[in-house]
C-alpha positions in Angstrom: 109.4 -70.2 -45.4 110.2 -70.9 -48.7 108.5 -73.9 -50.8 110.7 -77.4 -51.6 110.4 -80.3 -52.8 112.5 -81.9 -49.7 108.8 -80.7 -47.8 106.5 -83.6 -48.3 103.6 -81.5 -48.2 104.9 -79.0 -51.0 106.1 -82.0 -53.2 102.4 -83.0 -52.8 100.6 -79.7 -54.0 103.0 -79.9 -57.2 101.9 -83.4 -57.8 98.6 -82.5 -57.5 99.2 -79.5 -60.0 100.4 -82.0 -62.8 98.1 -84.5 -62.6 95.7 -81.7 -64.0 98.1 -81.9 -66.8 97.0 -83.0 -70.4 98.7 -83.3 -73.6 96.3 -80.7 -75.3 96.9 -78.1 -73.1 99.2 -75.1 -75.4 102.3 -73.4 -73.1 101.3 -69.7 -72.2 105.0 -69.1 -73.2 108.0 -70.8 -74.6 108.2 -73.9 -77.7 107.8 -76.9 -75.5 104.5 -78.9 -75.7 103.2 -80.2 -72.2 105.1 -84.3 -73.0 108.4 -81.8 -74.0 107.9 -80.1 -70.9 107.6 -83.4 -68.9 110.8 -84.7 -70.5 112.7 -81.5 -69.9 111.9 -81.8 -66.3 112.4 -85.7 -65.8 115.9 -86.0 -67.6 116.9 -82.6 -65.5 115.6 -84.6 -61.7 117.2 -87.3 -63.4 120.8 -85.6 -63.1 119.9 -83.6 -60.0 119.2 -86.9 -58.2 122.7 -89.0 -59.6 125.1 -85.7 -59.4 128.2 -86.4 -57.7 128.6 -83.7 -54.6 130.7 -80.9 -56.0 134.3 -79.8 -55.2 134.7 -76.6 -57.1 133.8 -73.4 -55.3 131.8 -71.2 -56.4 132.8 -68.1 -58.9 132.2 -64.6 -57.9 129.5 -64.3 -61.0 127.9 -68.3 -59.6 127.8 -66.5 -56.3 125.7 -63.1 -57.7 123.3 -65.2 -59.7 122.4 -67.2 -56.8 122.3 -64.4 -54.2 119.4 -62.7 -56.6 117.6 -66.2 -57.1 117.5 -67.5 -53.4 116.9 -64.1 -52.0 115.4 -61.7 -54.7 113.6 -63.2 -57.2 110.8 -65.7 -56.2 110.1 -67.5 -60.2 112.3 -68.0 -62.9 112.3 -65.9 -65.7 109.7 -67.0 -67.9 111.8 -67.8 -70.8 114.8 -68.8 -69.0 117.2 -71.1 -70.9 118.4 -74.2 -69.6 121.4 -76.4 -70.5 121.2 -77.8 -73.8 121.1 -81.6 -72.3 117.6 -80.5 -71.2 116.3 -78.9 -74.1 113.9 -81.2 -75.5 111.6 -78.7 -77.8 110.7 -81.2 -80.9 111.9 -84.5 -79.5 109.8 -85.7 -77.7 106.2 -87.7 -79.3 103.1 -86.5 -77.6 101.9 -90.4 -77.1 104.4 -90.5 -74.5 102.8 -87.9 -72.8 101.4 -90.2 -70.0 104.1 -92.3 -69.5 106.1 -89.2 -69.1 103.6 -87.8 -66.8 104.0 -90.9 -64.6 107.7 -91.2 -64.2 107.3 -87.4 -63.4 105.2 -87.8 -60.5 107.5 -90.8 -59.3 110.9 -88.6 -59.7 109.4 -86.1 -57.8 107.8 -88.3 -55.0 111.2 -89.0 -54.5 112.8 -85.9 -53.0 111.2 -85.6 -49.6 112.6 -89.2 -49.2 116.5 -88.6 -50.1 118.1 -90.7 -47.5 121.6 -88.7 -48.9 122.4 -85.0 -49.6 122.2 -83.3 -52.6 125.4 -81.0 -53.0 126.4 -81.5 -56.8 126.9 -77.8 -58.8 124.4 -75.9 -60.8 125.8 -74.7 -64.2 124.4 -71.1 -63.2 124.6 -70.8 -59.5 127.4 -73.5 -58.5 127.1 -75.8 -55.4 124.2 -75.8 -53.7 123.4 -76.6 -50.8 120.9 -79.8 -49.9 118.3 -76.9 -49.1 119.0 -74.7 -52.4 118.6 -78.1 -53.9 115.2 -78.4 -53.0 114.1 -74.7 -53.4 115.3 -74.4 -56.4 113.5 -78.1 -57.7 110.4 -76.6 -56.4 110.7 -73.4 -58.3 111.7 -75.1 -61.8 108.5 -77.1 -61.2 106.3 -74.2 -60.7 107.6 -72.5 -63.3 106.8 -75.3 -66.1 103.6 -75.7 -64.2 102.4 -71.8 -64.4 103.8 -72.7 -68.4 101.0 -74.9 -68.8 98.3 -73.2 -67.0 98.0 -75.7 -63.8 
């Protein structure tokens, strides 16, 4: 079974991971420091958690890239871009690092407890499903974890 953040008990192990998270800590790849990394991640949960569900369909390309991600590849690619409303490389101030840290943890506490569906559209992939949702939350998580080292 794959890993999700709509699994308490997976949602748990990542929160676990970043709370061995610190500020000092330099990215084994990629230009974000660990408080850029948390920001990155909060203000993307941020819009995964508020999008509307999606009426387009998907487009043949959408429908590719998320056959290989859901079924072929386990991790993102390591320096996988995302949307430029996430990129957050140089603005954000390391003395927010634990604030940051904490609204992290509570964004992502939040998932196993959705009381609604998530079916808004990924830029890459297109809809997804309430399931895809959560596997792929869990994976962008890892990912920026394994960045970090925990």
């Amino acid at each position: 079974m794959k890993k999700s953040v709509l699994t308490q008990t997976d949602t748990q192990q990542l929160i676990e991971r970043v709370l061995n998270l610190n500020p000092d800590v330099k990215a084994n790849w990629g230009l974000m420091t660990a408080t850029e990394m948390l920001v990155h991640c909060n203000l993307a949960h941020q819009g995964i958690l508020k999008a509307p569900k999606s009426d387009k369909s998907a487009t043949f390309r959408q429908l590719m890239f998320k056959f290989v991600f859901f079924n072929i590849r386990s991790e993102f690619p390591k320096l996988a871009k995302g949307p430029k409303r996430f990129q957050t490389a140089g603005n954000a101030p390391d003395a927010s690092f634990e604030e940051e840290k904490s609204k992290f943890v509570h964004i992502l506490s939040k998932y196993p407890q959705k009381d609604y569906t998530l079916e808004a559209s990924h830029p890459v992939f297109g809809p997804l499903t309430h399931q895809q949702w959560g596997i792929f939350v869990w994976r962008h998580v890892h990912h920026h974890l394994r960045q970090f080292g925990v």
